[in-house]
C-alpha positions as CSV (number, residue, x, y, z in Angstrom):
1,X,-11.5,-2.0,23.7
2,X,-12.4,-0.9,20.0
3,X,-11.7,1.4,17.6
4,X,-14.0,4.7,18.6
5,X,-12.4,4.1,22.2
6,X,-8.9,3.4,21.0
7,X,-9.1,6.0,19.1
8,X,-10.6,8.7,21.3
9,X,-7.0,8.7,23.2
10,X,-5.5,10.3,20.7
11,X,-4.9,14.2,21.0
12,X,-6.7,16.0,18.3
13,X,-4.8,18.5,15.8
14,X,-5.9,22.1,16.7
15,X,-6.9,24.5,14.4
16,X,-7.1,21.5,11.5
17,X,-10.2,19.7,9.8
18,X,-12.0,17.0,11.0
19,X,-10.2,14.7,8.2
20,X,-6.8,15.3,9.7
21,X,-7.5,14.0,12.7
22,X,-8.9,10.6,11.1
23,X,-5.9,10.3,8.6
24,X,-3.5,10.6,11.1
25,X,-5.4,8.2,13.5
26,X,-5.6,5.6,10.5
27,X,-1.8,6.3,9.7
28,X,-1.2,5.1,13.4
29,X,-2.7,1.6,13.0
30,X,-0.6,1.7,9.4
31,X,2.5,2.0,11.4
32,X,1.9,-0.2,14.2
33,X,2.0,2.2,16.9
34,X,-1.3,2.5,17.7
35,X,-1.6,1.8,21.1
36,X,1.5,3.8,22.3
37,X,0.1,6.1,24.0
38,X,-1.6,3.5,26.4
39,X,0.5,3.7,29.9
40,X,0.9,0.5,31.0
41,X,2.4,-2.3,29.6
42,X,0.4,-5.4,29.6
43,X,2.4,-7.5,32.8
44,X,1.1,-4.7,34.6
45,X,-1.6,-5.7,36.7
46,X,-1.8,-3.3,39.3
47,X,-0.8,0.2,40.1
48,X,2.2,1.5,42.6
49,X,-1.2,2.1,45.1
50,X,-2.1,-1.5,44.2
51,X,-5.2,-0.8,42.4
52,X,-6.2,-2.9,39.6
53,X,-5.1,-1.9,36.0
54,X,-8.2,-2.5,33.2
55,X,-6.6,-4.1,30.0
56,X,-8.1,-1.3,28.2
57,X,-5.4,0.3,29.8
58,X,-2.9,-1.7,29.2
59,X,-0.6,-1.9,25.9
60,X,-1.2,-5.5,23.9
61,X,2.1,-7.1,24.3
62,X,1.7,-9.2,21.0
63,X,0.2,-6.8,17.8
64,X,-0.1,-8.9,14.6
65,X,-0.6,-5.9,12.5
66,X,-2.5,-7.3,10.0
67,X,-3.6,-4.3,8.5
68,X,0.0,-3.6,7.5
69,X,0.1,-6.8,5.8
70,X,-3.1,-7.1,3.7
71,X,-2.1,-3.6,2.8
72,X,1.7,-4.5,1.3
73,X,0.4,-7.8,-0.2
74,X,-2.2,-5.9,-2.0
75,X,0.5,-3.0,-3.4
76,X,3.0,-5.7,-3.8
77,X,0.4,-7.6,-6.0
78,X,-0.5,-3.6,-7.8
79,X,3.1,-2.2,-8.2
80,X,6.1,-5.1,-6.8
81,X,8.3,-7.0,-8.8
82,X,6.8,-7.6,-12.4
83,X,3.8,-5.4,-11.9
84,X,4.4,-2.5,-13.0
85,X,2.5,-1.6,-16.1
86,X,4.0,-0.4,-19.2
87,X,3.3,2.9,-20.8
88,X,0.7,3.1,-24.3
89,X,0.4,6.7,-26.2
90,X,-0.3,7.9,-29.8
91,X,3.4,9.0,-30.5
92,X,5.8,6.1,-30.3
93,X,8.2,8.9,-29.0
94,X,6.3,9.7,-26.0
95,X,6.2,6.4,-25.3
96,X,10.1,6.1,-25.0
97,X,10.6,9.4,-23.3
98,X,8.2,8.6,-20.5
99,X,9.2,4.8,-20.1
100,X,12.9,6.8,-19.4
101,X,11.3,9.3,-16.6
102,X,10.4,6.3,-15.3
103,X,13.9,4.8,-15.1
104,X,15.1,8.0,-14.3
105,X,12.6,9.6,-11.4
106,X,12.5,6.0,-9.6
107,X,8.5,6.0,-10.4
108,X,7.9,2.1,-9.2
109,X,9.5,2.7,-5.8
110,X,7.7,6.0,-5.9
111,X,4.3,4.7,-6.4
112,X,4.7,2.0,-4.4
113,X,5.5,3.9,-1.4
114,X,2.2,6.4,-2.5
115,X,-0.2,3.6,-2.7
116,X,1.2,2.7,1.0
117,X,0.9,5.5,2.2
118,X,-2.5,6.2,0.3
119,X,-4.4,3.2,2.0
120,X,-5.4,5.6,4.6
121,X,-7.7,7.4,2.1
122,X,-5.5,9.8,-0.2
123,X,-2.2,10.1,-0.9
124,X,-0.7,13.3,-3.5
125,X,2.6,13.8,-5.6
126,X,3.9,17.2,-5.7
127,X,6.4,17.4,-9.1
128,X,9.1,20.6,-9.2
129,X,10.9,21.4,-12.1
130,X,14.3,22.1,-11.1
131,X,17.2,23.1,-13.5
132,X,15.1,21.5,-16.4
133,X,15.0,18.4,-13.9
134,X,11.6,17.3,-13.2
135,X,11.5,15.7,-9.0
136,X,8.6,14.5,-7.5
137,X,7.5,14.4,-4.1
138,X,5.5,12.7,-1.7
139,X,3.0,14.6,0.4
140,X,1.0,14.2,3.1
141,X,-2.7,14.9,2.5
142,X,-3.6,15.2,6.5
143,X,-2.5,18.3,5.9
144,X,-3.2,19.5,2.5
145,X,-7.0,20.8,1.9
146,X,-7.4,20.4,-1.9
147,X,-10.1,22.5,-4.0
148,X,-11.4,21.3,-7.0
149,X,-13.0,23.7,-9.9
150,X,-16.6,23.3,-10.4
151,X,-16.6,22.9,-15.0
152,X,-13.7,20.4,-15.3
153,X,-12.9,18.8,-12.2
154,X,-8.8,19.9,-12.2
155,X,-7.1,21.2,-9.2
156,X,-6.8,25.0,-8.6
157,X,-5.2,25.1,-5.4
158,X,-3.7,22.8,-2.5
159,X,-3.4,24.7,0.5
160,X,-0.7,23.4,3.1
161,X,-0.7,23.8,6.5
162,X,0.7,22.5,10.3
163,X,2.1,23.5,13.3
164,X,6.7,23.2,13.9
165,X,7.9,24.5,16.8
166,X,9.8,27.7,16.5
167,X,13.5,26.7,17.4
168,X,12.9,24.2,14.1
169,X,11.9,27.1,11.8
170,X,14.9,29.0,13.4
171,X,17.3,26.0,12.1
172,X,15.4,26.8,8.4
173,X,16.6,30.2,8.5
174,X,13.5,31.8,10.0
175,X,14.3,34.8,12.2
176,X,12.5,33.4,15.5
177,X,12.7,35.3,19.1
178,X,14.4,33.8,21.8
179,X,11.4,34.3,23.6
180,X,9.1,32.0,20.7
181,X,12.1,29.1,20.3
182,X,9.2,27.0,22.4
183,X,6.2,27.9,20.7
184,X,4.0,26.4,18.0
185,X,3.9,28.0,15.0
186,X,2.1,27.9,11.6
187,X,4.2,27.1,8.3
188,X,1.6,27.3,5.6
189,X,2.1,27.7,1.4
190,X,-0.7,27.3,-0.8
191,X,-0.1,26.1,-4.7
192,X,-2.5,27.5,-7.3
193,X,-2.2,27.5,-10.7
194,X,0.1,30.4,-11.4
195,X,2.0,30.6,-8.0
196,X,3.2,29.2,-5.2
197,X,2.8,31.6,-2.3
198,X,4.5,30.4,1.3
199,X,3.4,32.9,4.4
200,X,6.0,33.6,7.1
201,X,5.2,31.8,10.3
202,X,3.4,32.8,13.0
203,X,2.6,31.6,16.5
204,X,-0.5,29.5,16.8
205,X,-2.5,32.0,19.7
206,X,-1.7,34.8,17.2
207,X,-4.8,36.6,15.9
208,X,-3.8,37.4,12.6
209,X,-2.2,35.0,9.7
210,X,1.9,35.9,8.3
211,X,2.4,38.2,5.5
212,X,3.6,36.9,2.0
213,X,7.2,35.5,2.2
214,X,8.4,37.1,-1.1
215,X,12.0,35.7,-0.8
216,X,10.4,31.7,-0.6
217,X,7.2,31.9,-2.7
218,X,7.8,31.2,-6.4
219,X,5.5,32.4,-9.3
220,X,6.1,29.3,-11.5
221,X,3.2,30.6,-14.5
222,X,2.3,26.7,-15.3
223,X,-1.4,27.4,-15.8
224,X,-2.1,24.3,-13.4
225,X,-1.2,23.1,-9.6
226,X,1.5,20.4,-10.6
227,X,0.5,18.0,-7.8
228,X,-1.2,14.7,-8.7
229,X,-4.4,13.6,-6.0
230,X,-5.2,9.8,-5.7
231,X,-7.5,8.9,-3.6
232,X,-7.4,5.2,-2.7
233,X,-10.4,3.1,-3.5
234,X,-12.3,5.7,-5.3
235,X,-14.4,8.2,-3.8
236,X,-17.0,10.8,-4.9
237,X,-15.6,14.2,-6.3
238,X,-14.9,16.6,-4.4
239,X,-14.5,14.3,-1.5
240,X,-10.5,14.2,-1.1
241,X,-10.6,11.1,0.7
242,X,-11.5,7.8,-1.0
243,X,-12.2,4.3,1.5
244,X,-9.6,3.7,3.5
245,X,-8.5,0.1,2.6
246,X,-7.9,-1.2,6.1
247,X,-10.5,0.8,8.1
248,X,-13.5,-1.9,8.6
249,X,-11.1,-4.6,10.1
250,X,-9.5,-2.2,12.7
251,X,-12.0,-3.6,15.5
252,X,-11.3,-7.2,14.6
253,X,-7.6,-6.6,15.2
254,X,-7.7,-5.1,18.2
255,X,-9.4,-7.9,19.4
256,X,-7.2,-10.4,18.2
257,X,-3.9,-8.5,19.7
258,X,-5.5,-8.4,23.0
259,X,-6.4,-12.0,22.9
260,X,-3.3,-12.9,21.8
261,X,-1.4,-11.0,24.8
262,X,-4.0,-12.6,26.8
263,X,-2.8,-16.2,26.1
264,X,0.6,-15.5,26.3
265,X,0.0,-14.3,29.8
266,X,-1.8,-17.3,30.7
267,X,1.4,-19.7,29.2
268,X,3.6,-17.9,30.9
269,X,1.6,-18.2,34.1
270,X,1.0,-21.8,33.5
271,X,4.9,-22.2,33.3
272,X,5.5,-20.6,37.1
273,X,2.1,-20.9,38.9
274,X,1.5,-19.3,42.1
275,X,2.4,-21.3,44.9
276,X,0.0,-21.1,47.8
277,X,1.0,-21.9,51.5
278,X,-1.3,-23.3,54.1
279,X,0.7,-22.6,57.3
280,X,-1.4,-23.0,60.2
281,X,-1.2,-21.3,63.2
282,X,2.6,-20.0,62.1
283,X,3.1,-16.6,60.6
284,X,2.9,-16.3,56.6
285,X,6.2,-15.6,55.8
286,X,7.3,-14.2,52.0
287,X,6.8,-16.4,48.5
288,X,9.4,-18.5,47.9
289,X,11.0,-19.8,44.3
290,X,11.5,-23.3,43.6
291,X,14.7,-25.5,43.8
292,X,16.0,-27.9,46.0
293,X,18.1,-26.0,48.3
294,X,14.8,-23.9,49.4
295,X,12.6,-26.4,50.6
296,X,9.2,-25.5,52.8
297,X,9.4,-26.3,56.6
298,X,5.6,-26.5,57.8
299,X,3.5,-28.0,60.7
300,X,1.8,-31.3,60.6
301,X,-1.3,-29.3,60.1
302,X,0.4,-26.9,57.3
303,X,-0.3,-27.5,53.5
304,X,1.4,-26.0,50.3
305,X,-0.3,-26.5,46.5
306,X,0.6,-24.6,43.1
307,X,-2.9,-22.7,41.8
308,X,-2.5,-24.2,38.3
309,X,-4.5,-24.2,34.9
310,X,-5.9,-25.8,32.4
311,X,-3.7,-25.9,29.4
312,X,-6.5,-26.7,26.7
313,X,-7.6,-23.2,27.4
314,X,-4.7,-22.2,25.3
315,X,-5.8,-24.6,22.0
316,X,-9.2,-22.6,22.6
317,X,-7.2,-19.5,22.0
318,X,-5.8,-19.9,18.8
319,X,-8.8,-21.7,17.7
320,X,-11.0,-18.2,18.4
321,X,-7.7,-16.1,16.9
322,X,-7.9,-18.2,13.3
323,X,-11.1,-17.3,13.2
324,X,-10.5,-13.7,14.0
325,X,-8.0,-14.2,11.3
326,X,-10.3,-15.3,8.8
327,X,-12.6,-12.8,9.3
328,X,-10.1,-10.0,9.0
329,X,-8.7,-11.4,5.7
330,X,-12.0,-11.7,4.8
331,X,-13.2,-8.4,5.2
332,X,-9.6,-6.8,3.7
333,X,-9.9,-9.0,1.0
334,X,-6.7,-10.8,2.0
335,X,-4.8,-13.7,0.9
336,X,-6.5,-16.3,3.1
337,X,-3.7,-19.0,1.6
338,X,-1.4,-21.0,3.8
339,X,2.3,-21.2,2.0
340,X,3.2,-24.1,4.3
341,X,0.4,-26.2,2.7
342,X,1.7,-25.3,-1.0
343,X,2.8,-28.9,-1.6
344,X,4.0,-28.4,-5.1
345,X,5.0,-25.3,-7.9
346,X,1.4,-24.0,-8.8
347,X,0.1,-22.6,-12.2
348,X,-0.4,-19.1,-12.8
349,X,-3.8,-19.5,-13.1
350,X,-4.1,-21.7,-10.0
351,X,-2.0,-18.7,-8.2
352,X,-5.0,-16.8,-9.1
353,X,-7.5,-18.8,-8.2
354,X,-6.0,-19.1,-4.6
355,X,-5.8,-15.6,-4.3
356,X,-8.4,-13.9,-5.9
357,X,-10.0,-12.1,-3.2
358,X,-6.4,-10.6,-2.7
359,X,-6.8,-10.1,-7.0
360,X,-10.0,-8.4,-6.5
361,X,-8.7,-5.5,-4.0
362,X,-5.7,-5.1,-6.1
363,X,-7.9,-4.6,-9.2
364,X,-9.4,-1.5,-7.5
365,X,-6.6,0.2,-6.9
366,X,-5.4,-0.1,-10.7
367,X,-8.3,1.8,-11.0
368,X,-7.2,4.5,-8.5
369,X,-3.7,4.5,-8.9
370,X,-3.6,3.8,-12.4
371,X,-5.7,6.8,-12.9
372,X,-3.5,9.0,-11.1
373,X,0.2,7.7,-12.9
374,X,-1.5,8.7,-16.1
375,X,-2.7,12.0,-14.6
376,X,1.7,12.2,-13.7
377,X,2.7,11.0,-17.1
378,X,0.5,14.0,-18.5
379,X,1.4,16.6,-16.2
380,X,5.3,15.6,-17.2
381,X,3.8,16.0,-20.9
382,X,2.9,19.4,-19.8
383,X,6.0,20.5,-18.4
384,X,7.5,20.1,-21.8
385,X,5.7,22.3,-23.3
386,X,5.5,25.2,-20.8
387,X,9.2,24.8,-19.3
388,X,11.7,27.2,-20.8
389,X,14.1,24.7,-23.0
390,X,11.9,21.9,-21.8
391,X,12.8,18.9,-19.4
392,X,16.2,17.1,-19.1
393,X,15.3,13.4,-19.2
394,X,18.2,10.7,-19.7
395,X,20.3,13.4,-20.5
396,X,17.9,15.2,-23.4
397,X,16.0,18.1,-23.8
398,X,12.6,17.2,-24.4
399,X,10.2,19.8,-25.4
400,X,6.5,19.8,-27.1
401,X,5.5,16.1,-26.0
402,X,2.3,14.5,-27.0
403,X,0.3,13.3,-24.3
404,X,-2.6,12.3,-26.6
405,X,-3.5,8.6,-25.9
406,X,-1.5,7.9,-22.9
407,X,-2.8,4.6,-21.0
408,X,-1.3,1.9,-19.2
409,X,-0.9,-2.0,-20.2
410,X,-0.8,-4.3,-17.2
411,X,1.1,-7.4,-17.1
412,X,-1.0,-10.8,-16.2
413,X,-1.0,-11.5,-12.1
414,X,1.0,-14.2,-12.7
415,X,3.6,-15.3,-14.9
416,X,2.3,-18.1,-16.9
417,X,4.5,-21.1,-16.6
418,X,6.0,-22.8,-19.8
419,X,3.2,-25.5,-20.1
420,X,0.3,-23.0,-20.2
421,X,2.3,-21.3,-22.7
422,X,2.4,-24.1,-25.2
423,X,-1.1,-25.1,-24.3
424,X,-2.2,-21.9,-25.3
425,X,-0.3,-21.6,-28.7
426,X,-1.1,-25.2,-29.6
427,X,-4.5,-23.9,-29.3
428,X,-4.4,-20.9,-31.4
429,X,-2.5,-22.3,-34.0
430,X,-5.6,-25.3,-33.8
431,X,-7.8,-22.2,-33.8
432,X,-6.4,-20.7,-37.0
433,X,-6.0,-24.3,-38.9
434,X,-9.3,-24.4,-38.4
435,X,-10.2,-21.1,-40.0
436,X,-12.3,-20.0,-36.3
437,X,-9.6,-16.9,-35.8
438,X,-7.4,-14.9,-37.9
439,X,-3.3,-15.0,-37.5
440,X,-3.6,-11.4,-36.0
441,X,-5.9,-12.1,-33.2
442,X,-3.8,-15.1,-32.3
443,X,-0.8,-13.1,-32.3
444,X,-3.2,-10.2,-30.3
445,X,-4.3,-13.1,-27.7
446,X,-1.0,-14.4,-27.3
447,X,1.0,-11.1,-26.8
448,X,-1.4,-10.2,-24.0
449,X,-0.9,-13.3,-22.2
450,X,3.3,-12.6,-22.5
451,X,3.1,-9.3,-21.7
452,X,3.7,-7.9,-24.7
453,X,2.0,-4.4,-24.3
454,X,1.9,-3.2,-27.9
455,X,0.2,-6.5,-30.0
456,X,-0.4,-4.5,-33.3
457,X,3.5,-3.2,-33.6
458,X,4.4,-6.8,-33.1
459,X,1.8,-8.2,-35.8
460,X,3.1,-5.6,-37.9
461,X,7.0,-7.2,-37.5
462,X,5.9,-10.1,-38.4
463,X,4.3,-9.3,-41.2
464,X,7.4,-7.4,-42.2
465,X,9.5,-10.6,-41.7
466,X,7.0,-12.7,-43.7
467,X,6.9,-10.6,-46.8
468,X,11.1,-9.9,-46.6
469,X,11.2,-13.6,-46.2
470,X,13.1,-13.6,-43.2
471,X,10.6,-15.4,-41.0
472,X,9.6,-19.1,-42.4
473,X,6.7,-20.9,-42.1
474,X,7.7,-23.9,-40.8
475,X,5.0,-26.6,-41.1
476,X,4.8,-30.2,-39.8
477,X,3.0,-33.1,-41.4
478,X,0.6,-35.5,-39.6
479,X,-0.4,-38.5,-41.2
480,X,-3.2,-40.7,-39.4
481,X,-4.7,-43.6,-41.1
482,X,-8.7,-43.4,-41.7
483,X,-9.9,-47.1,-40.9
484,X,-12.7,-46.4,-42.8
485,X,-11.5,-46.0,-46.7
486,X,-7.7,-46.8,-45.8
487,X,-6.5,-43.4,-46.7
488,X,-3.3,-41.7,-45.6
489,X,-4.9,-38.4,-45.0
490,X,-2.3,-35.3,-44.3
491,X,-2.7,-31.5,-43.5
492,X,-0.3,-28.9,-43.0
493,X,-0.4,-27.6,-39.3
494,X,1.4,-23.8,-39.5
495,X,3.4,-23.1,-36.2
């Protein structure tokens, strides 16, 4: 089985795009339940009528959902842990408000949940102003047809749209018929840039759309949609769907959970083999299980034998599955590293080195999902100035913020350990001894290799600190003996 025939058993959303069906299909292999709408198990051979079961109808009883993987080592490797960038602007002010949204809305755990969820292709951030406090929510773009204007490229409306049964719109408040409680309905709102208009449900066979819901649609007056669209791995504009980040390997997969399922079938068979009983001219009776206390009578002529296998065949297996492997991780751009042959603590730039195919993938979606949590920070920047008493953030009102400048400083991949630290200043301070670079690029070079996001403020405090004399320039003397003209030569080294 592969992907076009896996997928071809899944029911297809009525009344929706032809992009809804594919993200929800690709949100099934992201989830691991892809093949659970297959009937059978896999130990099912044959039917109650005894007729033989294809394993393309049969479920994979071991799924290695590498997908899943690649995709939360890449987002752990873009957002987890100490990944997540800090924020750069103009005003030093906005810089400190939106560093406390962050703290505030949870925008790490946010975001990394987004660019989960985003692999499929898209992903978008709807963000509500309520009582001065600004909330942001996940969305799913399966059902969300976006609509881009033509002279700047900005959002002017989002249209949402699905099908809930009517005894759950009921428990919403709806008023829904007895009669209906059973029957699909649409929900559908649309956000433009002035409104947010939500349509009262109607049944799916209907001929004609709801009316305006004037008690749930809100006339917000932002002058823009406030959602945020990423799509994941790029894409062309208009499209709302970049690549999907998992997509090419789905075949590979499949075929390496069926094998898999396959071998275990054969261990366990080789563990209980079929016994086969050559009676003679006496009736074949049932099987029989092992043990001593129920042992075989049988003629003279009458023979009995276990139908066993080969057990190399398994080795062959998981020879052909690591290369499935490989492949997989090679076409995800994976980390194709082994931790159990990690002998010893590795440098950071060994830890890249090992996984820089994993590197490269994560680099692309800086680009995407970089791009879209500066497209956030300036809608927040927006808010301020459009919200009546602006937005509560840390407990302040914040109004008129400049979003002018605003960009993101990653961290380095990997932590740099202590030695490549003093390797690297012992350099620079050789470099600037030697009059080859100034004491501001080597404060420049080695604040971006710390992590320091800002490497002119902190040029600037030490400049401060060397002109108030707080800082001093401590200086070690090296003596060496020249064998040619017996010498003591010295020279001031500047740490």
């Amino acid at each position: 089985m592969d992907w076009l025939s896996l997928k071809s058993t899944y029911p297809e959303p009525k009344g929706q795009p032809a992009r809804c069906g594919r993200l929800l299909a690709l949100r099934r292999v992201l989830n691991g339940s892809q093949y659970d709408r297959i009937p059978n198990d896999f130990a099912t051979e044959r039917s109650g009528a005894g007729e033989y079961i294809p394993l393309s109808r049969r479920r994979p009883s071991v799924r290695t959902n590498m997908c899943r993987t690649v995709v939360e080592d890449s987002v752990s490797l873009l957002f987890g842990d100490t990944h997540w960038p800090s924020f750069v602007a103009n005003s030093p002010e906005t810089v400190e408000v939106l560093t406390a949204f962050s703290h505030c809305a949870g925008l790490e755990q946010l975001f990394n949940q987004a660019a989960i969820e985003g692999s499929v292709g898209s992903v978008a951030i709807l963000a509500e102003v309520a009582e001065n406090i600004p909330r942001l929510t996940l969305l799913d773009t399966a059902f969300l047809t976006p609509h881009w204007g033509s002279d700047n490229g900005e959002l002017t409306s989002v249209c949402e749209r699905y099908t809930v049964k009517g005894r759950d719109l009921a428990a919403q408040g709806f008023a829904i018929p007895e009669d209906r409680m059973a029957v699909d309905h649409w929900w559908q709102r649309t956000w433009t840039a002035d409104d947010c208009e939500i349509l009262t449900p109607w049944p799916v066979a209907a001929d004609t759309q709801g009316a305006r819901d004037e008690d749930r649609s809100v006339r917000h007056g932002l002058g823009f949609v406030p959602i945020v669209w990423i799509r994941n791995l790029g894409g062309s504009p208009g499209d709302p769907d970049g690549d999907c980040t998992f997509e090419r390997a789905i075949d590979t997969v499949i075929e390496a959970d069926y094998l898999l399922s396959q071998a275990g079938r054969g261990l366990k068979y080789g563990s209980d083999p079929t016994l086969v009983l050559k009676t003679g001219a006496m009736p074949g009776g049932p099987a029989r299980e092992g043990g001593a206390s129920s042992a075989l009578t049988l003629p003279p002529e009458g023979d009995a034998k276990l139908l066993e296998i080969n057990g190399n065949a398994a080795e062959a297996v998981l020879g052909h599955y690591r290369e499935l492997r490989a492949i997989v991780l090679e076409q995800l751009h994976g980390n194709r590293a082994h931790a159990d042959k990690i002998s010893a603590a590795q440098s950071g730039r060994a830890m890249e080195m090992m996984c820089l195919p994993l590197i490269w993938l994560a680099d692309r979606l800086r680009q995407s999902y970089g791009a879209g949590l500066c497209d956030l920070l300036r809608m927040i920047c927006r808010f301020t100035h459009v919200v009546n008493g602006g937005l509560k953030i840390d407990g302040a009102a914040i109004t008129d913020l400049d979003p002018s400048g605003i960009g993101l400083h990653w961290p380095p991949w990997f932590a740099p350990t202590e030695p490549e630290l003093l390797q690297l200043a012992q350099g620079l301070v050789t470099a600037v001894d030697g009059g080859l670079i100034s004491n501001e690029t080597a404060c420049t070079i080695y604040s971006a290799r710390i992590g320091i996001a800002d490497a002119a403020s902190e040029w600037a405090k030490i400049s401060e600190e060397l002109s108030k004399g707080t800082r001093v320039a401590k200086s070690a003397e090296t003596t060496r003996k020249d064998s040619n003209s017996g010498k003591t030569l010295s020279h001031q080294v500047t740490a």
